[in-house]
N, C-alpha and C positions, 0 to 999 in steps of 0.2 A: 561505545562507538560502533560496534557488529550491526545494532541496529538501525542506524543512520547509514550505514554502508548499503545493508539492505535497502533500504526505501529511494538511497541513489542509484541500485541497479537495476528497480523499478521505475526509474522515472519519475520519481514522486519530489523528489528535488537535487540539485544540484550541490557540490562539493567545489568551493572557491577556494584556490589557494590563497592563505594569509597568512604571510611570512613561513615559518616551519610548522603553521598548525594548518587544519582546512578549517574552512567556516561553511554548515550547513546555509542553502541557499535557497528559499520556495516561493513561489509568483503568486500564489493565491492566499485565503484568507483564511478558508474551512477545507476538510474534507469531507464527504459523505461517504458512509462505506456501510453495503448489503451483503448480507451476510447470511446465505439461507438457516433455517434450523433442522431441515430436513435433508439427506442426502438426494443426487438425483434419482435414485431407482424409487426412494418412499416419494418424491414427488411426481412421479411418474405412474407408480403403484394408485396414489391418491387420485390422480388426475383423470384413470379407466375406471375407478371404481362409481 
């Protein structure tokens, strides 16, 4: 449940009361999520070189 708490205090979905439980709640279908592999200073590093 930690991590459905998390992604409702991002915004990523909602938490409906139902009865004594909550029931996760999300409007969309997919998420897309980017993700660099590089931190920004090596992309930054890479990018004057």
């Amino acid at each position: 449940m930690e991590n459905v708490n998390e992604l409702a205090d991002y915004g990523l979905l909602k938490l409906e009361e139902d009865g004594q439980a909550k029931r996760p709640v999300v409007w969309y279908d997919e998420i897309d999520v980017d993700l660099p592999l590089m931190s920004t200073e090596a992309q930054q590093d890479a990018a004057n070189a």
